[in-house]
Every structure is written in structure tokens, then in C-alpha cells.
N, C-alpha and C positions, 0 to 999 in steps of 0.2 A: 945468422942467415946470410946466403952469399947474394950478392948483387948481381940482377941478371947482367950478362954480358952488354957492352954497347952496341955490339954490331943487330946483336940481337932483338935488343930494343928499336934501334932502326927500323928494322924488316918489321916488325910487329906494328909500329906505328905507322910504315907506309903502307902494311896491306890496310888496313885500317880504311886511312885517309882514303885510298885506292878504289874501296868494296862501296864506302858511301860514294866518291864518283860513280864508279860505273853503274849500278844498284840504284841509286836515287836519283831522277833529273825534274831539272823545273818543267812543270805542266801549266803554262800559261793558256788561257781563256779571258773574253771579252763578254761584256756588259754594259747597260745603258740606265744612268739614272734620270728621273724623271724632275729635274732640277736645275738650273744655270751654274755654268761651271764658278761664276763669283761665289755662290754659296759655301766653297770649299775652305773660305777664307773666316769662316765662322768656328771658333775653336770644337765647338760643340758637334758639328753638324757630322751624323753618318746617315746617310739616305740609303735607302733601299736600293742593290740592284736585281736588275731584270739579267740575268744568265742566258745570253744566247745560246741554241740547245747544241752538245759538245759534236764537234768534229769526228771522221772515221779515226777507225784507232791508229796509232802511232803518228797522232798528229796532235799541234797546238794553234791554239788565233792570240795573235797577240799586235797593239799597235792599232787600235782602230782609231780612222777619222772618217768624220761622213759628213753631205750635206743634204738639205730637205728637196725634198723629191714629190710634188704631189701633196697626198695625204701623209705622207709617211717619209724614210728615209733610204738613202743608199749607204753604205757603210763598206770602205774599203779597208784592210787589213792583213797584218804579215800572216800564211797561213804554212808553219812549217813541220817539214817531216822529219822524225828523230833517227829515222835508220838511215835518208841519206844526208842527212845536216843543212839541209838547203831549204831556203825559204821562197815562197812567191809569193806573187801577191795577189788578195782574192776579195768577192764582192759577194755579198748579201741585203737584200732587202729586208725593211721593214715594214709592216704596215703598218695603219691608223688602230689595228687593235692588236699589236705587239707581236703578231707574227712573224716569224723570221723564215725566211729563205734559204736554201742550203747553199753553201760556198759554191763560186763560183772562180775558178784562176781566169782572171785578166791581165795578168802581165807576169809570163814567166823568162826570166832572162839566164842569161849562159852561169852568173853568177849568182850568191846569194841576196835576194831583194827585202826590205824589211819598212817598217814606219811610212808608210804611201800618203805621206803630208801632202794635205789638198788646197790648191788654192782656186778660187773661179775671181777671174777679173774680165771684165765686159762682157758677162754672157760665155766664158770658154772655162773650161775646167781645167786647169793643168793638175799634175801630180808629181812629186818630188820626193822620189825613194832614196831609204837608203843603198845606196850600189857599194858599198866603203871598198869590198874586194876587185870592184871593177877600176877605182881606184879614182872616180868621178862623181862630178854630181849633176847629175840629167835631168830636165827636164821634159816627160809626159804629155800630151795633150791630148783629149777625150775626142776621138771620132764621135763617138756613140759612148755617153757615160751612161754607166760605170763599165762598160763591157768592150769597148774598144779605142786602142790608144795607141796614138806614133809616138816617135822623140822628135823633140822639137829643138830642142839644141843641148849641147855642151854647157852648165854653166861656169863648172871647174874645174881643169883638168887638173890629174896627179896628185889627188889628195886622198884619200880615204875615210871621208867625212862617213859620221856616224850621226846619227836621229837629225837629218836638215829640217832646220824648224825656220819658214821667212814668215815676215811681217812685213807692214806697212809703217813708219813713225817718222813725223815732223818732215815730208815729204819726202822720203828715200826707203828704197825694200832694204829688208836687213836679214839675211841668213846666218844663224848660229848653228853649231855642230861641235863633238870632240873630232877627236879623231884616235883611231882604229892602231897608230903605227907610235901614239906617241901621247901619252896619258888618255887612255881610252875612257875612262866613268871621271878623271878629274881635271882637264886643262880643257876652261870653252872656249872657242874660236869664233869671230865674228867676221863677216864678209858685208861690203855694202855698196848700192848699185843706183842709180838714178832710175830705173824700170829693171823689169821683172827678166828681161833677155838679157840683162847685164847694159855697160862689163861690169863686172863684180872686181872691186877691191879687198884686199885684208887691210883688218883694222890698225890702223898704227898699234895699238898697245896687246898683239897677239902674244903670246894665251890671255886674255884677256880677266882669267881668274882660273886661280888651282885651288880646286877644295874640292875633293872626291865624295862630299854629303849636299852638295848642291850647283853641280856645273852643268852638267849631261839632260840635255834636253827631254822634256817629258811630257810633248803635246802641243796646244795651242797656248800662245798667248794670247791675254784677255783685258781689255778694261773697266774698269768700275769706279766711280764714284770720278773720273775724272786721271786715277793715276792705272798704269802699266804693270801687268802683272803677268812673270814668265814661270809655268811648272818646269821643276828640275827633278829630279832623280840624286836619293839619297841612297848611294852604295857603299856607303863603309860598312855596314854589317854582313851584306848580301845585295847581291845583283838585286836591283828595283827592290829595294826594303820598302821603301815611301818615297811619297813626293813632296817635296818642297814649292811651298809658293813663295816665289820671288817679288817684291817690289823693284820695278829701275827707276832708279832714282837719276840717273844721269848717263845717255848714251848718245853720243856724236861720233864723228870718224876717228877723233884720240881720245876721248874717253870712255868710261863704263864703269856704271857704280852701281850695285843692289844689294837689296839686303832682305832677308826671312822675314818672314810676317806669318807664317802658318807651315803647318802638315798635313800631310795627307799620309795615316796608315795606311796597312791593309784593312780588308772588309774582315773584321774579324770572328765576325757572325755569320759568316759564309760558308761557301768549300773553298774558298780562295782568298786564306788567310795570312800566307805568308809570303806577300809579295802585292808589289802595284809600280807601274810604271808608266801609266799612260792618261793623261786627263785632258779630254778634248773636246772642245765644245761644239755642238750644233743645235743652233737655235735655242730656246730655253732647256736645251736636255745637258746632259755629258755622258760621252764615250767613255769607258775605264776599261782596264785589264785588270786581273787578277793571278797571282800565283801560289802554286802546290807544289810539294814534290810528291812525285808518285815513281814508282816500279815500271820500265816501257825493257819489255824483253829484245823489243826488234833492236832499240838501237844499245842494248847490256854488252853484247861482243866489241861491236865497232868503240863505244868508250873506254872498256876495259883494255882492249890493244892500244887504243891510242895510247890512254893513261900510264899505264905499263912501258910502251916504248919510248916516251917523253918526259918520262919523269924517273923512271928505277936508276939511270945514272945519274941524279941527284943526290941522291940517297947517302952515299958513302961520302960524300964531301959535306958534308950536312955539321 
């Protein structure tokens, strides 16, 4: 029996690889468990989630963080469209008996906007997206939360930071991110600043950790029992497979040291089984995302051309 040719075998593998691109994209969707995001740390624990009801078609929510509002909540989140690739950002209520509110965009910028990290310090809401294409990291501030918002300053230019997660610890804010331009899911980067307008430094020991199953930020961090606990994003098998809870064990301006203590899969009892990226707490609840892949016709052209023109002269050098 003769051996298919190689060049042959090429072509057949790339349309392959190709058809699952453009044919299958992730369909990210958000969710609210009715739980404290420590309990994540329990090997056992899958709680139920509540499915906020899905978006118009050729769209996804992904990235929620919210804070309490009343009886109920506010919940901001990336809400993007597949035919034009660009995300904004948008807000939905909640109520006291789980009603949810249809999207609203509050902050749509010239670039792609993702992860609308909230922070409220004395009374004022800020929000801290991801901009990584605009090539900065901005901060937000609520005229009227959750529905209207200025910039309020610059807080670092010419970076391309991806998922800005800050905190508060041992009196200094601390912003972590990858970045976009230069180990995107596996080098984390830390910045840190005496208040929340800066100035922002990087950490002496930047990247401060490469491991593509646990660096990429993925929500709020939280404390329990006394110790620090940061979700990350485990990508080695696939974009947001799961999440990692991190313990730090050691974070000053030259050092950084954590280590695993749990996972977090996907819901696998769900419609949103193959995928999670996002664990954020508010108040005794947590925020989650979930991911599918599914069939989206609007945006099947625009990936298969990209795919196709970015990748076929690959192929022969292979």
C-alpha cells in the first residue's frame, strides 16, 4: 500500500485543523453562585449555578464582577460580538429574587475592552478594563454606577496588560496582569503603588512567574482563614480550561512566592462544560463564567479568511 504523499498529508491536516477553527468558537456565558468565593477551596465543592438568561445572537458575556446594590446586584461584564471581534463592556442587574436585566453597554471604547475589574474605595466606584490593544491600563470612574463613567487617569502607559486584577496587601495596591505582546496565558507581571492613582512601579523580579497552568489572572482575590488567595487561569489544555486557586505565600516589591491549593473545573453538569475563567466575589455570592463551543455563522467567514491567510503559508515549512 503506497504512502500518502506528504505534501498531501499537510493540506489534509491543515484543512482539518482549519474547519474546527473557523466552524467551532468558544461561547462564553456568565453565572452567579449562591456561595462565598472561599468555598472554592473545598476539593469537593460544585455549587449550583444560576445562568444569566443568554445574550442576542452572535454574541457572548464573559468576565463578570459586580458589587451589591440595594437588595440585589449590579454586574459588569465583557459582552462580545463574534462577527466584529470586539468586546465592550456592559451591565446587568440583579435582583433580590434572581432576576436579571438585559445587557446594557456602558463603556464602549475605540478598542477591544474585556474583564471590567471593579474596585469602590471611599464611597467611588472605579473600574479597570482590560484595554491590552490600546496598549494601557486606564482607570474608570462611575458618574452614575453602573451606567456612566469618565477616565480618570493613565495608570500605565505602553503595556498591553491582559485581565488587571489590583488589590490591597500589607499597605500598598498591587496590580497583576500578563501581557498580550509577551507570554500571554503564562508570564505574571506585578506593578505596585502607594494609592490607587499611582505611580505604579514594576516589580523588581518581573515576570514574576512563567507557568502557563497557573499565572493569568482569573477574578478577585480573597482571604480566608487569615492567608491570600489569588484565582488564576489554567491554559495548557485550552483557553480558561480551569481555575487555579493560588495561595501567596510571599509578596513584597522583590519578591513573590505562591503555590496551588485547589481547582476549580468547569460546571460539568451544565451547558457550560468546557471552560471557566472567571471567579469573583461579591459579597457572600461568586461571579463565574462558563464555556461551550458552538457553530456562530456570522462570525464562520471572517475566521476562516483570517485562518486561512495567517496560517496556509505555514504549512509547507512544517
Amino acid at each position: 500500500m503506497s504512502q500518502v504523499p506528504v505534501a498531501a498529508r499537510r493540506v489534509r491536516e491543515f484543512l482539518r485543523e482549519e474547519y474546527t477553527l473557523a466552524f467551532r468558537h468558544e461561547h462564553w456565558h456568565i453565572g452567579i453562585v449562591d456561595a462565598p468565593i472561599h468555598s472554592f477551596l473545598e476539593p469537593d465543592s460544585r455549587p449550583d449555578v444560576h445562568w444569566f438568561p443568554l445574550p442576542g445572537r452572535g454574541k457572548y458575556l464573559a468576565d463578570p464582577f459586580g458589587l451589591p446594590r440595594g437588595h440585589g446586584l449590579e454586574v459588569l461584564f465583557e459582552e462580545f460580538d463574534l462577527g466584529t471581534r470586539k468586546g465592550v463592556i456592559s451591565s446587568a442587574s440583579l435582583d433580590a429574587k434572581g432576576g436579571v436585566s438585559d445587557p446594557q453597554v456602558v463603556l464602549d471604547l475605540p478598542f477591544h475592552a474585556s474583564y471590567p475589574y471593579l474596585v469602590e474605595r471611599r464611597g467611588t466606584v472605579f473600574c479597570i478594563p482590560e484595554t491590552s490593544q490600546g496598549r494601557e491600563v486606564a482607570l474608570y470612574r462611575a458618574v452614575e454606577f453602573p451606567h456612566r463613567w469618565t477616565k480618570e487617569a493613565t495608570l500605565i502607559r505602553g503595556v498591553a496588560a491582559v485581565d488587571n486584577t489590583v488589590f490591597e496587601h500589607e499597605g500598598r495596591f498591587w496590580l497583576m496582569h500578563t501581557d498580550a505582546e509577551d507570554g500571554l496565558f503564562a508570564k505574571l507581571r506585578i506593578w505596585h503603588a502607594p494609592e490607587l492613582l499611582g505611580p505604579w512601579q514594576p516589580h523588581e523580579a518581573n515576570p514574576v512567574k512563567t507557568d502557563i497552568r497557573s499565572s493569568a489572572p482569573a477574578g478577585t482575590p480573597f482571604r480566608f482563614d487569615g492567608e491570600l488567595y489569588r484565582p488564576a487561569q489554567d491554559c495548557s489544555e485550552t483557553y480558561g480550561g480551569s481555575v487555579v486557586l493560588n495561595r501567596i505565600v510571599r509578596l513584597t516589591t522583590k519578591e513573590f512566592r505562591e503555590e496551588q491549593v485547589a481547582v476549580v473545573s468547569p460546571f460539568r453538569d451544565g451547558p457550560r462544560r468546557q471552560g471557566i475563567h472567571t471567579l469573583s466575589s461579591v459579597g457572600d455570592r461568586t461571579l463565574v463564567d462558563g464555556k461551550r463551543f458552538s457553530f456562530s455563522g456570522r462570525a464562520m467567514g471572517r475566521n476562516f479568511r483570517d485562518a486561512i491567510g495567517g496560517r496556509w503559508n505555514k504549512v509547507l515549512v512544517r
